[in-house]
Backbone as JSON Lines, residues from 0, in Angstrom:
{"i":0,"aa":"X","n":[123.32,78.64,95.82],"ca":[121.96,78.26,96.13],"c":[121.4,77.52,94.92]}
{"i":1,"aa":"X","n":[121.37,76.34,95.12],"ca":[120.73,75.6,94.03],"c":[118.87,75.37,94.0]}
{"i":2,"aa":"X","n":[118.19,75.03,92.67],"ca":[116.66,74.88,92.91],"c":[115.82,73.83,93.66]}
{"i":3,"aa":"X","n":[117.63,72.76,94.2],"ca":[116.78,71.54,94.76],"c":[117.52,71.54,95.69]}
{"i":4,"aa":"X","n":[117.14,70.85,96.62],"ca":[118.0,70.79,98.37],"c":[118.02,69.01,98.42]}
{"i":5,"aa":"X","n":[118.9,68.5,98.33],"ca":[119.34,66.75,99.01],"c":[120.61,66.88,99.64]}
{"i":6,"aa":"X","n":[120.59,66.53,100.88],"ca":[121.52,65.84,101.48],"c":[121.83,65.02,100.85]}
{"i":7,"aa":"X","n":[123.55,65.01,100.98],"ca":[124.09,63.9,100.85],"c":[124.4,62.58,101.54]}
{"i":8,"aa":"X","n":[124.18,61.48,101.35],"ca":[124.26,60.12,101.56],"c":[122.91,60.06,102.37]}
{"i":9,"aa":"X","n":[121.82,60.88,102.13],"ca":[120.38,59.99,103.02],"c":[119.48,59.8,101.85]}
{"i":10,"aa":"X","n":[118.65,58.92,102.1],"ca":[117.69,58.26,101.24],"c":[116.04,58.95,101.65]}
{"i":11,"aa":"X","n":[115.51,59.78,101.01],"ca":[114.48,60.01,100.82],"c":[113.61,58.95,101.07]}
{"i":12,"aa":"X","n":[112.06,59.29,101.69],"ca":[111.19,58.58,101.3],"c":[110.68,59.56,99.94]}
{"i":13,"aa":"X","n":[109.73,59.41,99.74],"ca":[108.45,60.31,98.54],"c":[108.46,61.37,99.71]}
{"i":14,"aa":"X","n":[107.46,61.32,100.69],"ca":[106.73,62.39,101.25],"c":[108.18,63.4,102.17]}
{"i":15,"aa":"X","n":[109.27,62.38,102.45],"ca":[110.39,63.69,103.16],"c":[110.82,64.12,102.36]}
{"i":16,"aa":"X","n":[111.26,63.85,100.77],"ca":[111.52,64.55,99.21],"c":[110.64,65.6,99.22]}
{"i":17,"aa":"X","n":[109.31,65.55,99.73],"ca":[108.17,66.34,99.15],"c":[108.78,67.45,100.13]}
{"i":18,"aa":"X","n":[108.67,67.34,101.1],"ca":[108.56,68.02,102.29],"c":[109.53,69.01,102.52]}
{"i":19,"aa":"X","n":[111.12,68.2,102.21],"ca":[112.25,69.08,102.15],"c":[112.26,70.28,100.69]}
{"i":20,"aa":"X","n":[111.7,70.14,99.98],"ca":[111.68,70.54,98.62],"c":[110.26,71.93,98.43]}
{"i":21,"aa":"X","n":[109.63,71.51,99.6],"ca":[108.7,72.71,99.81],"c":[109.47,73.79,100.48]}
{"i":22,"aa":"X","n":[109.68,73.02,101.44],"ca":[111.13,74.01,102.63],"c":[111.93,74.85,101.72]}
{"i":23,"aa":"X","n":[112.62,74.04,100.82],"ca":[113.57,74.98,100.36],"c":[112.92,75.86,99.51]}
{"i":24,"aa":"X","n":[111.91,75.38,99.02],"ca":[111.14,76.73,97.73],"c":[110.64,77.68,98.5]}
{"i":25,"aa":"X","n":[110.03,77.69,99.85],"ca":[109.67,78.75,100.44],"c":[111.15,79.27,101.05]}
{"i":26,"aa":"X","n":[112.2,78.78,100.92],"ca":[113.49,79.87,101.67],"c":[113.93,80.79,100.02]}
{"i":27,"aa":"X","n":[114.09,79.73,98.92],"ca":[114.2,80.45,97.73],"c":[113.56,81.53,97.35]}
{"i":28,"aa":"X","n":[111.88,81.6,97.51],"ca":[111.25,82.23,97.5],"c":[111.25,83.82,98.02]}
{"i":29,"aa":"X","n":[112.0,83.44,99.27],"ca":[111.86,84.45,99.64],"c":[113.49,85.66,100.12]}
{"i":30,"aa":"X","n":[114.19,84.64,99.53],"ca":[115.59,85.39,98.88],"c":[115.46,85.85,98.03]}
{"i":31,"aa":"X","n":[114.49,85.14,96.82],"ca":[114.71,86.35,95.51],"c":[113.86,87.36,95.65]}
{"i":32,"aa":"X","n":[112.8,87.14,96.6],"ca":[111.63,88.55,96.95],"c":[112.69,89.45,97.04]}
{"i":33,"aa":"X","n":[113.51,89.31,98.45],"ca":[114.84,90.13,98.65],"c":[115.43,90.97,97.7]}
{"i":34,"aa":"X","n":[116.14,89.88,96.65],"ca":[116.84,90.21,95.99],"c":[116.11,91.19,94.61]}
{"i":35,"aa":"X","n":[115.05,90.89,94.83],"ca":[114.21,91.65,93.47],"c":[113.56,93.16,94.17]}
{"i":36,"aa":"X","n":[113.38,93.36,95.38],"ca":[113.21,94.42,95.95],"c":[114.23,95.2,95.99]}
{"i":37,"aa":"X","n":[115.75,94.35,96.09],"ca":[116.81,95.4,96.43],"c":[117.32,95.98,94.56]}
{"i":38,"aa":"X","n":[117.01,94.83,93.54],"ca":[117.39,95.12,92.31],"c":[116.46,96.47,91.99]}
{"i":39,"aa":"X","n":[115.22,96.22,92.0],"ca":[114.36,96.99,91.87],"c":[115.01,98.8,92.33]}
{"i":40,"aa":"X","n":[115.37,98.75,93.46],"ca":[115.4,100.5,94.24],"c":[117.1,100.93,93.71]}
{"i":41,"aa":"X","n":[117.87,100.1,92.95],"ca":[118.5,100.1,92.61],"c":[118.86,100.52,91.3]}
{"i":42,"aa":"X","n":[118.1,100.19,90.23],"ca":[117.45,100.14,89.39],"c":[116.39,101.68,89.22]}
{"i":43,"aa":"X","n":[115.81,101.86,90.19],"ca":[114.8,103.41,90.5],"c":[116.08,104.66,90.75]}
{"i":44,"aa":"X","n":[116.68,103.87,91.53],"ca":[118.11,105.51,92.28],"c":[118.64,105.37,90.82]}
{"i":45,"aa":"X","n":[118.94,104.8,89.82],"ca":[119.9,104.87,88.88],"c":[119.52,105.56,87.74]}
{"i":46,"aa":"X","n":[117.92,105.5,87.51],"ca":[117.18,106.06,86.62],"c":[116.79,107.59,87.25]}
{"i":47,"aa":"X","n":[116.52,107.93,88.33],"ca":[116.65,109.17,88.92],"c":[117.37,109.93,88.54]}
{"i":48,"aa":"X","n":[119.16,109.37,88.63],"ca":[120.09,110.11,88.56],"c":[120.18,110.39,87.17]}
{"i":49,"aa":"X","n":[119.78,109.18,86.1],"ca":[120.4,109.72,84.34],"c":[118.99,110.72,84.55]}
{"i":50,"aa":"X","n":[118.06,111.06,84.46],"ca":[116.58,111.76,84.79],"c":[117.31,113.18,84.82]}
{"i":51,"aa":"X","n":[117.76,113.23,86.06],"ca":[118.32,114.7,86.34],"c":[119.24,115.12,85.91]}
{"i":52,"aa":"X","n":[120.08,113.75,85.32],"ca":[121.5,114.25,84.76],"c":[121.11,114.9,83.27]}
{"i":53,"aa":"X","n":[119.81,114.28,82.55],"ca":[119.39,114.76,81.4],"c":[118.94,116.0,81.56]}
{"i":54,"aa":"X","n":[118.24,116.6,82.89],"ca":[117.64,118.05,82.78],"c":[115.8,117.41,83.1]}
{"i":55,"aa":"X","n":[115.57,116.02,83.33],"ca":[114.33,115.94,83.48],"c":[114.24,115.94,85.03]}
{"i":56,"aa":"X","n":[112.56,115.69,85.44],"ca":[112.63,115.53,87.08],"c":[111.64,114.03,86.67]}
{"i":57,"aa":"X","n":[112.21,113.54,87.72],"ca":[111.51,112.19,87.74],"c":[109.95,112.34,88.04]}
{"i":58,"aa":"X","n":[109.18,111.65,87.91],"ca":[107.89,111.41,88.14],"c":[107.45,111.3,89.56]}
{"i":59,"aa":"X","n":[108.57,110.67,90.42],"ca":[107.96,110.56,91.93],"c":[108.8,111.39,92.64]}
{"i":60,"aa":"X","n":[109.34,112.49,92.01],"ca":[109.81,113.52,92.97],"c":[109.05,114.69,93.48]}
{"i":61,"aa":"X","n":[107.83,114.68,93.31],"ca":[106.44,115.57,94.05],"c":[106.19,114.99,95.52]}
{"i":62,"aa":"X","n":[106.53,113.63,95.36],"ca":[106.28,112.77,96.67],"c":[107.01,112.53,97.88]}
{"i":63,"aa":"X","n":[108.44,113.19,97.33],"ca":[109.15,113.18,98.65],"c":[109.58,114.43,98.99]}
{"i":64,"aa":"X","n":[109.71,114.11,100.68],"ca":[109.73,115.6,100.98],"c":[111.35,116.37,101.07]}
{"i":65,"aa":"X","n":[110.8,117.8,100.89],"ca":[112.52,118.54,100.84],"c":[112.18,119.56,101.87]}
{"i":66,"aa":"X","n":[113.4,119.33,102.05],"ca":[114.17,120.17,103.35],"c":[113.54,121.96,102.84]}
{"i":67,"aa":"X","n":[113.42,122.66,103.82],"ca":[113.35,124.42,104.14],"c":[111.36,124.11,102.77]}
{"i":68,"aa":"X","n":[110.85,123.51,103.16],"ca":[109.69,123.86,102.2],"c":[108.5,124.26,103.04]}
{"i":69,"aa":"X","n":[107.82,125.35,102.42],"ca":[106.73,126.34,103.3],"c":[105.73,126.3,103.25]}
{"i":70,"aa":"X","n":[104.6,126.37,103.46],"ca":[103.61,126.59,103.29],"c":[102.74,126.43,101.79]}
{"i":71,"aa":"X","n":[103.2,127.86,101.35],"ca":[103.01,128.07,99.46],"c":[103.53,126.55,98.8]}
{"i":72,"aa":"X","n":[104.23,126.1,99.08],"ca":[104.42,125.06,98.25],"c":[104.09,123.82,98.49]}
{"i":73,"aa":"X","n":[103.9,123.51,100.0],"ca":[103.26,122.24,100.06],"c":[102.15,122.34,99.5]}
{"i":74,"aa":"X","n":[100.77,123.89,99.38],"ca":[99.55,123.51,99.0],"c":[100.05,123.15,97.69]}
{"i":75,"aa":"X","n":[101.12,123.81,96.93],"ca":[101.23,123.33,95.83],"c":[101.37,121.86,95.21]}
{"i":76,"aa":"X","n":[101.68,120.98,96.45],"ca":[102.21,119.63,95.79],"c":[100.45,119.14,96.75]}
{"i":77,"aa":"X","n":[99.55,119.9,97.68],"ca":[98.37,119.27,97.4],"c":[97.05,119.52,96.81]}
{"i":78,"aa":"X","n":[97.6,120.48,95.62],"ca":[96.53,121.06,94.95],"c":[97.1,120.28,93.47]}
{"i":79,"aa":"X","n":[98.0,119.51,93.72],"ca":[98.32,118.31,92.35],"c":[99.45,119.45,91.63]}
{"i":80,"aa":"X","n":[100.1,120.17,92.06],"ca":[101.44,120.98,91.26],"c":[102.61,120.69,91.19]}
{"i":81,"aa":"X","n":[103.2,120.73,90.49],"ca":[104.54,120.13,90.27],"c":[105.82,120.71,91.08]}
{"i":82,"aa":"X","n":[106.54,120.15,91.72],"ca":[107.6,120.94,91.88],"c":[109.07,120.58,91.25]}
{"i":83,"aa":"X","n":[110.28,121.85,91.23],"ca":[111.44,121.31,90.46],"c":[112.26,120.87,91.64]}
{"i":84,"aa":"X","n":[112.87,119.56,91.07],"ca":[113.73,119.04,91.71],"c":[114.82,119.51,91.05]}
């Protein structure tokens, strides 16, 4: 994927240069959104794991939910309490 898009052997005017070159920045655009969303959660699962592998709990593990949890402890995660992951 290169930053500029030309066919080969056609001759541009100005405004179909303009035109094709918007096209492709909005397809670029929105591959690297892609690709920076998927680096990103990638990047989060990996830091999770050294987190726990150190003995810490991550910061957004209050926020997801776990399996067999009761009563007592959900008020706990909505009265702002921590739980161990």
């Amino acid at each position: 994927m290169g930053l500029c898009s030309i066919e080969k052997y056609h001759t541009y005017t100005l405004q179909e240069f303009k035109v094709a070159q918007v096209v492709w920045l909005e397809e670029v655009t929105e591959r690297l959104e892609e690709f920076r969303n998927e680096a990103k959660e990638v990047v989060r699962k990996a830091c999770r794991v050294a987190l726990r592998a150190a003995g810490f709990m991550p910061d957004d593990c209050a926020y997801e939910p776990i399996e067999g949890m009761k009563g007592k402890e959900l008020q706990q995660i909505r009265s702002g309490g921590f739980l161990k992951c």
